[in-house]
N, C-alpha and C positions, 0 to 999 in steps of 0.2 A: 280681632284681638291683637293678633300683632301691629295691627295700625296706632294702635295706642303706644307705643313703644317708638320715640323721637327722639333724633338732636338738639338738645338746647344749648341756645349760645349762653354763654355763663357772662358774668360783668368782668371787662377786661381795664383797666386802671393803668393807663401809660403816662411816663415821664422820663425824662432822658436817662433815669439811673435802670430802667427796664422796668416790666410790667407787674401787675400784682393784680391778681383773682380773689375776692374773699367771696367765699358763702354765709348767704344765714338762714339759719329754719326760718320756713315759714314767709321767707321773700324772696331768693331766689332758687329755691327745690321745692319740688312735688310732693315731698313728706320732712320730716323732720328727724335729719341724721343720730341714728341710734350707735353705727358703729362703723370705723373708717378703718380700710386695707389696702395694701398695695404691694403688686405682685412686679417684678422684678429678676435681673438674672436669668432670662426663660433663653433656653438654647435655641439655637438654629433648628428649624422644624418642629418643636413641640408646640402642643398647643394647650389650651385650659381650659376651664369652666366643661362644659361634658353635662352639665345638668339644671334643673328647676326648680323653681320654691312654690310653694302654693300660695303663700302670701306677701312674702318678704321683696319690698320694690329697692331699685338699685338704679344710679347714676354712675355711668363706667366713662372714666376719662382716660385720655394720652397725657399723661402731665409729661411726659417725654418720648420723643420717637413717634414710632408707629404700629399698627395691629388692626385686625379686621376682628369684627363681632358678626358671626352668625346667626339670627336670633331667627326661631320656628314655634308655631302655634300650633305643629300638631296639621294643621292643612298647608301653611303657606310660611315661607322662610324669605329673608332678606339679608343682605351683609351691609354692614355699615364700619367702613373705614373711619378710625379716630387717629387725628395727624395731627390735632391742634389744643391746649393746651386751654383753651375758655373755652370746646365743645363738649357735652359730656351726654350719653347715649342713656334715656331714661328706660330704664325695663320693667314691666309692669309683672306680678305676680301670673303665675302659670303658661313662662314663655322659656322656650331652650333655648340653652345659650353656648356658644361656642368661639373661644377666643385664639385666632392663629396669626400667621406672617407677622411675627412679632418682628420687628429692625432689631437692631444693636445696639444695647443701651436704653429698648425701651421700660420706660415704666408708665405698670395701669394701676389707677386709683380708682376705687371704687365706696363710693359711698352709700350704706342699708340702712333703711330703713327698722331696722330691726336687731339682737343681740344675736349673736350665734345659734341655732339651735337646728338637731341636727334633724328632728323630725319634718322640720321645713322643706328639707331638699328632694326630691326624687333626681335619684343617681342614675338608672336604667332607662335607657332611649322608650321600651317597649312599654315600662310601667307609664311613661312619660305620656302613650298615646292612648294607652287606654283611661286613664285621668283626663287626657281630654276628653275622651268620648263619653265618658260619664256624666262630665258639666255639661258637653253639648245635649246629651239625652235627659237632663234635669236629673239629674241623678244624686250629684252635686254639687251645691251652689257655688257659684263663681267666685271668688275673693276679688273685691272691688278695692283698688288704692284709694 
């Protein structure tokens, strides 16, 4: 599960007046942007994200600075540092996510697949594993992006 969950290089567009990123559904993302955030101003040592969606997939960039992404499946966890600014970290439905070592100045942009909704989220580490144990025990079904 969590191998599903990658860096992709985004399309970088350089000319001497400096660079430019565009997205578009459906050419360069995994789904097709329903709602766009970006988180900002994060103090020295705090960190974000703390939680899971059951279905909702997400694209987490550095549009500025830096920050590490923890991402856990419930068996196996990885960190993935975003420094760069055309990388953006794709997360596939039912993976914890934890975002720390923010720099100074950083800003994350994250782009969903999906509108707000709060029944989406599992906030609790604990409910988080036993959700997974329930998919792994066919309990229930997977949410596939």
């Amino acid at each position: 599960m969590i191998s599903n969950c990658n860096i992709i290089t985004l399309p970088k567009i350089h000319n001497r007046s400096g660079n430019i990123t565009a997205l578009n559904n459906g050419v360069d993302l995994p789904f097709d942007v329903r709602r766009v955030y970006y988180l900002y101003d994060i103090p020295g040592g705090e960190s974000r994200g703390g939680h899971a969606h059951k279905a909702l997939q997400q694209l987490i960039v550095a549009v500025s600075g830096s920050f590490d992404v923890t991402l856990d499946d419930g068996t196996d966890q990885k960190t993935c540092s975003l420094n760069r600014p055309y990388y953006g970290l794709y997360v596939v439905p039912g993976i914890w996510r934890e975002l720390s070592n923010f720099s100074s100045g950083a800003v994350c942009l994250v782009l969903a697949s999906a509108e707000y909704d709060e029944k989406d989220y599992i906030r609790k580490y604990d409910d988080f594993v036993a959700y997974r144990k329930d998919i792994l025990n066919n309990k229930l079904p997977e949410k596939q992006p």
